[in-house]
N, C-alpha and C positions, 0 to 999 in steps of 0.2 A: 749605732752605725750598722751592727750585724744585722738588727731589726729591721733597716730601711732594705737592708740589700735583700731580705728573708720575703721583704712586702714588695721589694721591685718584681723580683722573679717570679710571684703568685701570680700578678699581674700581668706579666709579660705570655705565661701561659694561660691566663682564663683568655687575654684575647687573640689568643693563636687557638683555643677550643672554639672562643666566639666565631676567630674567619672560618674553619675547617665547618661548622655548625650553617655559617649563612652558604658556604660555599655549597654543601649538599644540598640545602633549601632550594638555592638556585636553579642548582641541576636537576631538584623533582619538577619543580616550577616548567623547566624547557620539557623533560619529558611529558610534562602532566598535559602541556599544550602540546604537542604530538600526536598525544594518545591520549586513552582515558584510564583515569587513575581512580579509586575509593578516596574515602574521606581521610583517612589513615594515612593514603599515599604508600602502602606494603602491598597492592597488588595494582600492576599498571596490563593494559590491554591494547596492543598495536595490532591487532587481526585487523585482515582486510585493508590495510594502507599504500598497496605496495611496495613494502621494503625492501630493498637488494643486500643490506646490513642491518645487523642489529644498529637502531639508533644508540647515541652515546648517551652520557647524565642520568643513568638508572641508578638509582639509590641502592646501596648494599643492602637496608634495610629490608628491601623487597623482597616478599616472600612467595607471590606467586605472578606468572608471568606468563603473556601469552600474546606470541607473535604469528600465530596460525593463519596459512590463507595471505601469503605475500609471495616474493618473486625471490626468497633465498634459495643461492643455490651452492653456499659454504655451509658448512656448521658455525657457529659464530664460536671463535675464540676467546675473544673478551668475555663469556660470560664465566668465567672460573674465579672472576674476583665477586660474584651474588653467592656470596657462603652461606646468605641465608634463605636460599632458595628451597622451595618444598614444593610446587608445581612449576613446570614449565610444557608447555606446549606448544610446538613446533610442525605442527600439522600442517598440510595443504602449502608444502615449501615446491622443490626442487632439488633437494639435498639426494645425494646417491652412494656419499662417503660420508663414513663414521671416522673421524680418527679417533685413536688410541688417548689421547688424554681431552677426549673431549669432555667430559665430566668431571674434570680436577677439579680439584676444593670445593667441590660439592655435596658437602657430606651432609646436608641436611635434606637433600633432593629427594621426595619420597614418590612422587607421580610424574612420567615421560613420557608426550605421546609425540611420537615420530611417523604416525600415520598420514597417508595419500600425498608420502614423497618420492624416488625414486630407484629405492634399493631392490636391486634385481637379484644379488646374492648375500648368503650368508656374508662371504668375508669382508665383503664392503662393509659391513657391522662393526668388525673385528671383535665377536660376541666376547673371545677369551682375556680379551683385557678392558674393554670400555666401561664396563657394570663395575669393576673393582673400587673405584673413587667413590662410587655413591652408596655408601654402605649401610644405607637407610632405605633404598629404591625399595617399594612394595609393588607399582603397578607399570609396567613397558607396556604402550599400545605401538602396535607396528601393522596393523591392518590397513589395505588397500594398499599393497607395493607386491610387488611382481617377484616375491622371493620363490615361488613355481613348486617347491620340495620340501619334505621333512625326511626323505629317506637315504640311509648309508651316508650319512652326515660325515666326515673326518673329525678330528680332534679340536681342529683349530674352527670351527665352525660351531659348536657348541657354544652356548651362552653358559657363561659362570657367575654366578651370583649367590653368595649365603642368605641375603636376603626378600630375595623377588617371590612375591606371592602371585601374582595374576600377569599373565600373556597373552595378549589380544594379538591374535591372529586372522581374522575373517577378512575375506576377501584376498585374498593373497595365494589365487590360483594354486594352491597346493593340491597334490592329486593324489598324494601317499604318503602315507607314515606306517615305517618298518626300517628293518636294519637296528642299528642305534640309536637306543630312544635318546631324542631330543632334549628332553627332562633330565638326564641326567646329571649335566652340570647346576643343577636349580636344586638343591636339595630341601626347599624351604615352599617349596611350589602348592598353591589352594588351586588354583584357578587357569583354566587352560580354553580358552575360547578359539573355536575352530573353525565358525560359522561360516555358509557361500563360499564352501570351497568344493570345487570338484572333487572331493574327496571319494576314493573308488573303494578303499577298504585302507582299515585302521591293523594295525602289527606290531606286538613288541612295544607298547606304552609302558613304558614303565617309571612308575613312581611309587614312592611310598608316600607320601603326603598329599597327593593331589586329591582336591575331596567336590569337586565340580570339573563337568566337563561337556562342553558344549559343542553337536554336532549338526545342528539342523542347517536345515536349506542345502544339503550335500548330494553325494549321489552314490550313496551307501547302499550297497544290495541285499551283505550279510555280513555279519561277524561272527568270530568263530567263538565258541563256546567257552574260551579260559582265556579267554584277550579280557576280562575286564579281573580278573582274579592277579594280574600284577597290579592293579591298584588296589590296594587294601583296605585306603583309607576314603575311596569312591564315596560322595552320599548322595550326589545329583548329578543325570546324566540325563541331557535332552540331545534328543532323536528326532525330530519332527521336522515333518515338513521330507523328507526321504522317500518318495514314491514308490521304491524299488525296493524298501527296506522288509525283508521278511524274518520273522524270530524263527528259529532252528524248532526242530520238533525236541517232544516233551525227552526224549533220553540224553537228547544234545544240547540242550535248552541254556541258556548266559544263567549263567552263577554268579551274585556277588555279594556276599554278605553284610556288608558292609552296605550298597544303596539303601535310600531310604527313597528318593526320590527319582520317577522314571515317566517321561515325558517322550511317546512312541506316536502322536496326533498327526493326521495325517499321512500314514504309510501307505504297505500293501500286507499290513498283517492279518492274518486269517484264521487266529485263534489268539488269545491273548499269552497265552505260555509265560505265568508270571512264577511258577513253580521255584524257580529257582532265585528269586529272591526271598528270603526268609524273614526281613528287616525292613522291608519295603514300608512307606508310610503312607504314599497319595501315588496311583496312577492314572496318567488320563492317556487313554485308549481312542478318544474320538476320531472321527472319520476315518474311520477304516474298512476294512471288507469281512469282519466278523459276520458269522449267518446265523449262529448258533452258540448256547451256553450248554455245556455238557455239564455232568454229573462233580460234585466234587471239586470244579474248575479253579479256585481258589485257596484249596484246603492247608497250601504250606503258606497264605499270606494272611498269618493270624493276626498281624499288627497293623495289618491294613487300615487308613480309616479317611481316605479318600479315595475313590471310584468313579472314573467317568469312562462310561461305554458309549454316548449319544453318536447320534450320526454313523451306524453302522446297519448293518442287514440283518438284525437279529430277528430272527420270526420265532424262537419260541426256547423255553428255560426249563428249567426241571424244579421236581420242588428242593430238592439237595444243591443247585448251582452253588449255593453264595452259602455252604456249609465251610465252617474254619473262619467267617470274616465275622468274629468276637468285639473286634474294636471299631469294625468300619461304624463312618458315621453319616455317611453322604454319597448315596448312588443316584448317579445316572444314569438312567436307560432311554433318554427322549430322543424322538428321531429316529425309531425304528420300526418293527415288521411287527412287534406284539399283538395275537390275539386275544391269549389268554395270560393271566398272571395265576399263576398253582396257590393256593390260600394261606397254605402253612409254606411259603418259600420267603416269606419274610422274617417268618421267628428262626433262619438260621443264624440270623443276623440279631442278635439280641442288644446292641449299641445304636440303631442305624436310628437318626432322628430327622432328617430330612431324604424325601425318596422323589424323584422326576419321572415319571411317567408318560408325558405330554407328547403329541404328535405320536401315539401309535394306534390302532385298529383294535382298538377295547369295544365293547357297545353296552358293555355294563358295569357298574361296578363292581359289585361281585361281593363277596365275604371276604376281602381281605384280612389278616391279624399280625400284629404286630403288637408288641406290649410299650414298643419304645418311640416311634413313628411320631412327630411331634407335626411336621407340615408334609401334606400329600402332593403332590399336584399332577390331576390327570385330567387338562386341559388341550383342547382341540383330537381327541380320542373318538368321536360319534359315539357317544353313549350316551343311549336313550333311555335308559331304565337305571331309578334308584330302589335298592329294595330299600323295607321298613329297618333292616336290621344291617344292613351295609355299612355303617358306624358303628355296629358293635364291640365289633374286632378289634377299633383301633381306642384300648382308653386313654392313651397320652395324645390324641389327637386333638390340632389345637388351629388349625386352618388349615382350610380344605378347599381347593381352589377346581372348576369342574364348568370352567367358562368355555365358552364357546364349540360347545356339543348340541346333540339333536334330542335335549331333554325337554317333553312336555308336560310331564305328570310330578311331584311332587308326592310321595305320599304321606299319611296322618302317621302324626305317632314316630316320624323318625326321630332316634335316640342320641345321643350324646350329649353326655355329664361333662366333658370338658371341652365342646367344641370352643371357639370363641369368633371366629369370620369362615362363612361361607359365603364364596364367589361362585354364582350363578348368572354371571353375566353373558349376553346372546344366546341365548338358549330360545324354547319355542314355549315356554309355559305362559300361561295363559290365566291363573287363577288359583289362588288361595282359600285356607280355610280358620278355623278357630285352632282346629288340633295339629295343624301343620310343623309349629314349630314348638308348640308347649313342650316337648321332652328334651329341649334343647336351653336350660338353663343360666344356663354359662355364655348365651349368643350375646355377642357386645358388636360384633358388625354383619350385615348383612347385605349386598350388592345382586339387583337385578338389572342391571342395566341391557336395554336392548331387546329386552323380552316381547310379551304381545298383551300385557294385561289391558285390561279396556274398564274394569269396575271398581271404583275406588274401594281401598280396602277400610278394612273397620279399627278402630282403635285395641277392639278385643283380642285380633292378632297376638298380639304381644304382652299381655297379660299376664303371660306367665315369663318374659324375657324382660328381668327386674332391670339388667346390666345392658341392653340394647343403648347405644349412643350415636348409634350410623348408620342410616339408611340410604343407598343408593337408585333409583326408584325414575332416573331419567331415562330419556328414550324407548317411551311407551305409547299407547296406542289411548291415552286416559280420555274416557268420555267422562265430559264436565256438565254434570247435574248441577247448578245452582240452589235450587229448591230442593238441595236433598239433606238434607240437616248434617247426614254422616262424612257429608265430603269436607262440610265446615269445622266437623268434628276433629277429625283427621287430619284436616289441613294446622290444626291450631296443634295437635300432638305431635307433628314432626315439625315444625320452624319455629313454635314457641321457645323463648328462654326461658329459663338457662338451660333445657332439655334438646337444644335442637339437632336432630337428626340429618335436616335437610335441606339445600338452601333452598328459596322459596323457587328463584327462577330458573330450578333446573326441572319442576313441574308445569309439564307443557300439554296444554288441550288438544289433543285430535280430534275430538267432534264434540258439540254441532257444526254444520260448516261453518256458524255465524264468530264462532271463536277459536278456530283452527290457527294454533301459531301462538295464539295467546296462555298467558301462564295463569295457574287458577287464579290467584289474586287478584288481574286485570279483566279475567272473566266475569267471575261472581263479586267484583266489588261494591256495587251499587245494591245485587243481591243480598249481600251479606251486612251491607253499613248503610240501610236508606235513609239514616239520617245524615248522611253528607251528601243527598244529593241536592237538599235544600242548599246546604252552606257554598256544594258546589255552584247551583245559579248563579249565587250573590257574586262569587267567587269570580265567576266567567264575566258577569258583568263591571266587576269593579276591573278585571285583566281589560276586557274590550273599550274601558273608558281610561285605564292608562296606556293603553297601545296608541288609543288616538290621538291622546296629550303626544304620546311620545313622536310618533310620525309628523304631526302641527309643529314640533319644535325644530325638529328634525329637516322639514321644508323652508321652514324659516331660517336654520342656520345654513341650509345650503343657497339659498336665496341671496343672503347677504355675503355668502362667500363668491357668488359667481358674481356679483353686481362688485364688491370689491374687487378679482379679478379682473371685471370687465372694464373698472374705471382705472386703473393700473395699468392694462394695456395700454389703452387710450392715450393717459401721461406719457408712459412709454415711445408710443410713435409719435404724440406733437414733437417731442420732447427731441425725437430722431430727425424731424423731418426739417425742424429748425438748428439742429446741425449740419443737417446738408447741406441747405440755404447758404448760412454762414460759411461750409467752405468753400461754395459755388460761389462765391463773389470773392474768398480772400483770392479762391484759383485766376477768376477774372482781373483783381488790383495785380495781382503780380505778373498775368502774360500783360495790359498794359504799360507796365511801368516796364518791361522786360523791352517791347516792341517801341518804347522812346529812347530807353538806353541805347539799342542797338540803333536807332536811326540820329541820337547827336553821335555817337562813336563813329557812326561811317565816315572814312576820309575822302576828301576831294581827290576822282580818278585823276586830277592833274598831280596831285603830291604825290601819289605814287609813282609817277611817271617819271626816270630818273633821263637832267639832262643829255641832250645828244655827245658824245667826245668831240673831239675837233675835225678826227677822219669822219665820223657819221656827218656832221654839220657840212663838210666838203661835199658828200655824196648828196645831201636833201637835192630834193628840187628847186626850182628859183621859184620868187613868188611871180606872182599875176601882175601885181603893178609895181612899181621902183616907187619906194615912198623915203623921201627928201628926208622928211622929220618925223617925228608920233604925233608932231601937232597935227599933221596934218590930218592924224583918223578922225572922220566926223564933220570934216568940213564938205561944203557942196561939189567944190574940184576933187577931193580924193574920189565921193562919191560920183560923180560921172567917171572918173579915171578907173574903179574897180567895176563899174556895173551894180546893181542889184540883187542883194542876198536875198535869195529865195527862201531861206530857215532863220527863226531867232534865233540868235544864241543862247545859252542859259542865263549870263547874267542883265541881258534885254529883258528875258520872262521874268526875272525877281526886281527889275526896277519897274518895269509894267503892276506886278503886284501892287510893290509898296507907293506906287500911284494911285492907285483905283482900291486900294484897304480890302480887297477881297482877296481869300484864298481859296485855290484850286489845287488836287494833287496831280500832280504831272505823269503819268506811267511811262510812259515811252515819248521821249525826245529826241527826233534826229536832227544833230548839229552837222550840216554841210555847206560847202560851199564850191560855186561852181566855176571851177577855172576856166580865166579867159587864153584861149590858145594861143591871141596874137601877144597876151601881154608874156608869153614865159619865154619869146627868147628875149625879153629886154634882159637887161645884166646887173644883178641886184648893186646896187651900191650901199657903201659902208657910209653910215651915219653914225655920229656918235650926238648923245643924249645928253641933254643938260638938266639942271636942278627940275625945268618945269616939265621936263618928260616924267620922269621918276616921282614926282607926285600927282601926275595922271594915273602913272601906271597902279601905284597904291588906291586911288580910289577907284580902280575897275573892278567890278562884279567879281572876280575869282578871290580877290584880294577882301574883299568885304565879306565874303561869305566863310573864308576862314577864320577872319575876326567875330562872327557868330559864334561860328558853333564852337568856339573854345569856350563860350560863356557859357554858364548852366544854365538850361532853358528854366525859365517862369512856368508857374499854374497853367494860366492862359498863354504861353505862347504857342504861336504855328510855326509846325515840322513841314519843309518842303522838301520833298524827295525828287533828287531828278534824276534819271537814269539816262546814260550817254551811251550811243551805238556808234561805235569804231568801225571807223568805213576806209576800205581802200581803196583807192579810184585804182583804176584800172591802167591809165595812161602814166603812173606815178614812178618815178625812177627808184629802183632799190637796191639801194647797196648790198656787201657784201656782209656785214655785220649789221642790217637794219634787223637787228631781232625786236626788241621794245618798240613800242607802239609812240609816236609823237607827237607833238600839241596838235599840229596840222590837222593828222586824220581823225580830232574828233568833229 
């Protein structure tokens, strides 16, 4: 019994976990259609939907979250039950209050970005209590909001957090930081970005832990000399982009031991004044208004070992400048006013293995030396002259890049045991030799692109360049000898396999004119292979006997497709034209059959004529003659007693038909008759009718023609249409209520 109740209760809760289980499934399900969810369903994405609430049904589970770019303009409260929350982002809302427990049981929250909503101050934050709940927070972004200040902050305005490493600030109109450092309640603080702010001058930073700090795109003039000496633990500090930004002279110069990394690109600095960083690792200097390297100019940045000067005004150096830089490993000088380079200003640099030269006002190269110099590059320089011995100096020199100068001459005999690619590309040389490059062992590539050679070179070139694998040799001026055995020579030493140097069709003829454009192989092919020009004949002929097969078949198949088409159509409209047909006659059966319906439906205008009342019958007129009996219609005495009808009647014309078997359609009938004046003042008298009146009156014409047309007409029978015109004499007496028309007047 204990056993059943022990197995009731398992049960009872495995399927209270089963609903609690489909229940959340569900509610990922409603969110997942909302928004877009991962496969996982622990990170859901409602940006951009226009939200005014957090939607409901978000799985606890969720661990990162991103409602950025909607229409919030609350902080959402429901969200302190996603305890497993670790990003959330709330970007691009409307929010301008923070309350105080808006981050409950959020203690796994590691990233918040609150950026391009509406906070205009500090206290709308409520910085001293919101960050407490999430005691995991590493990264706050709050850039692009209208916070205006970092300065003379109060108490309650401080952000407190033991754990917030990075602060994004940029954009956030701030114009000063001084007073109370900001930093203060952060004691855990790496990262402090400050970028696109007005910022006029920096005061009073102070952190011990801050070890990046980002200031470019501001509108920094100067800082003062021990402003960066409250941060102790400084290693990167970018500057750039600051137009106005000028470094203090050498006895006031920023100290900080601790940088290693300082990024000043872009200013208005005018000497580099790096003196006072001692620990410094990489600076770049570029674009600035430097004119000049003085003596010594580097000597306390012994650990230097990145250097960029490009893009400044430098016209000229000493041989001591770049004495003290032991470790540097990478200077740039490109982009400036160089005349001369001093010979021994290299070996003060005994680390440096790549050097930029490019884009200055050199015209030689000179005797450079350097023991350590691995890649040169003094490209776009106008240097016209190589001496023999110009590689000397450099024996770790290992590519040497010297394109697009105004060098014609090459001379014999230049040296280098460890060159390995020389770029001589658009340059003005013109012609090779045997001993040109034999003292360059080590050459594994070689690039003349653009040059002006015109004479194909000779295989012996490179005779002594065991390790050559790449020749560059396009856009040149090559005249193509066919008949010259060496060009075939040569041609077969750079594009043969597995040696090839070259692809075949970047070797292009410029004269004779007859093959200008063409690549040597299309030139000299028949030169070079006259036994395919046989095979080619055969070749052309067997093409020009299957083109014409092909075109025969070709007309034949369109032949019999347009005759197909053609007879297609053809079906097509008989096929039309006997539908029409077909409806043109069912249209004609049925107006037919329509214009007999309506002509047996018409009713005789006497049925519709509704008898006179007894007042109207008082009011009629008398008749013409006093008729005794009905017998008497038709006898020879009524007829002299009425006179002579000048009109048939209708039912006269249909007993005249059915005499004479012929029919006629009647259009217009006028039934009158013409009263005698002397007979209307006789006084009608009252007859009454017996049995053989009443079957006269049945076989009169009005009476026989409604027994017609109640029948359905025959195939063959005739419709006789009579139309009656209602006439009113003139001399006719009319009551007061003759409104309806009477047998009389037809």
């Amino acid at each position: 019994m204990l056993l059943l109740r022990t197995s009731g209760v398992l049960l009872l809760l495995l399927l209270l976990l089963l609903t609690n289980a489909d229940s959340d499934l569900d509610d990922n399900y409603d969110i997942c259609f909302l928004c877009s969810c991962n496969a996982e369903q622990n990170s859901v994405d409602c940006s951009h939907r226009g939200l005014t609430i957090l939607p409901d049904g978000i799985s606890v589970k969720v661990s990162k979250l991103n409602i950025s770019n909607n229409d919030i303009s609350i902080f959402p409260t429901n969200l302190s039950r996603l305890y497993n929350l670790v990003s959330l982002d709330i970007s691009g809302n409307q929010i301008n209050r923070l309350p105080e427990n808006a981050l409950q049981n959020l203690t796994a929250l590691e990233i918040l970005n609150l950026s391009n909503n509406g906070f205009e101050t500090w206290l709308s934050l409520n910085p001293n209590e919101v960050l407490k709940p999430a005691v995991k927070l590493k990264i706050l972004d709050l850039s692009n909001n209208n916070l205006k200040t970092l300065a003379n902050l109060a108490n309650q305005e401080l952000f407190i957090s033991p754990t917030l490493e990075t602060l994004i600030l940029n954009d956030c109109q701030i114009d000063a930081v001084y007073g109370r450092s900001p930093l203060s309640g952060l004691i855990n603080i790496r990262v402090l970005k400050l970028d696109n702010n007005p910022l006029l001058r920096i005061q009073n930073l102070i952190s011990p832990t801050l070890r990046s700090l980002y200031l470019s795109n501001c509108q920094l003039s100067y800082i003062n000399n021990h402003e960066l000496s409250y941060l102790p633990s400084l290693l990167y500090l970018k500057m750039s982009h600051n137009y106005r930004l000028e470094l203090s002279a050498t006895s006031n110069s920023l100290f900080s031991e601790s940088l290693k990394f300082l990024d000043i690109s872009y200013c208005n600095v005018f000497k580099p004044n790096l003196a006072g960083f001692p620990n410094l690792r990489k600076a770049i200097i570029n674009h600035n208004m430097i004119r000049y390297l003085g003596s010594n100019e580097f000597i306390n940045n012994t650990k230097l070992e990145y250097l960029d000067l490009s893009y400044n005004n430098i016209g000229s150096i000493k041989g001591d400048t770049f004495r003290g830089l032991n470790m540097l490993r990478f200077l740039d000088l490109s982009w400036n006013e160089l005349a001369q380079i001093p010979e021994n200003s290299l070996l003060e640099m005994p680390s440096v293995t790549q050097v930029k030269l490019a884009r200055n006002y050199l015209n030689r190269v000179g005797h450079l030396k350097s023991t350590s110099i691995t890649i040169l590059d003094m490209s776009s320089c106008e240097i016209s002259v190589i001496g023999k011995d110009s590689f000397e100096g450099l024996p770790s020199l290992i590519e040497m890049d010297l394109s697009h100068n105004l060098i014609s001459h090459i001379p014999d005999s230049i040296s280098s045991n460890t060159l390995k690619y020389l770029n001589l590309n658009f340059n003005r040389i013109s012609s090779l030799s045997n001993f040109t490059f034999f003292m360059m062992p080590h050459l594994t590539g070689l690039s003349v692109i653009g040059n002006r050679f015109t004479n194909i070179w000779s295989r012996s070139y490179f005779e002594f360049n065991v390790n050559l694998d790449r020749l560059d040799l396009s856009d040149n001026m090559w005249r193509c000898d066919c008949r010259d055995d060496n060009m075939y020579d040569f041609y077969e030493f750079v594009t043969l396999e597995p040696n090839k140097k070259e692809e075949s069709y970047n070797l292009i003829c410029n004269s004779p004119i007859n093959v200008i454009g063409q690549t040597w192989l299309e030139a000299c092919y028949f030169a070079w292979y006259p036994d395919a020009k046989k095979g080619n004949a055969d070749n052309l002929i067997y093409f020009i006997i299957v083109m014409v097969v092909g075109l025969s078949l070709c007309l034949i198949i369109v032949t019999a497709i347009r005759r197909s088409l053609k007879h297609r159509l053809l079906v097509m409209q008989t096929e039309r034209e006997r539908q029409v047909e077909e409806a043109r006659d069912r249209l004609r059966q049925l107006r037919m059959r329509a214009e007999q319906e309506a002509l047996c439906n018409t009713p005789d205008p006497r049925d519709l004529i509704q008898p006179p009342s007894y007042d109207e019958a008082l009011s009629m007129p008398k008749l013409n003659v006093s008729c005794h009996s009905l017998n008497e219609t038709g006898t020879g005495k009524s007829k002299r007693r009425r006179g002579r009808r000048k009109t048939k009647s209708s039912g006269d014309l249909l007993e005249e038909t059915e005499r004479n078997g012929d029919v006629r359609v009647v259009d217009d009938i006028e039934l009158t008759e013409t009263p005698n004046i002397d007979d209307r003042r006789r006084r009608r008298r009252n007859r009454r009718y017996g049995s053989h009146d009443i079957a006269e009156l049945d076989d009169s014409p009005g009476a026989r023609r409604r027994r017609m047309s109640a029948v359905e007409p025959h195939e063959n029978s005739v419709m006789l249409q009579v139309e009656a015109e209602l006439e009113t004499p003139n001399n006719r007496r009319v009551g007061l209520n003759d409104s309806h028309p009477r047998e009389s007047d037809f």
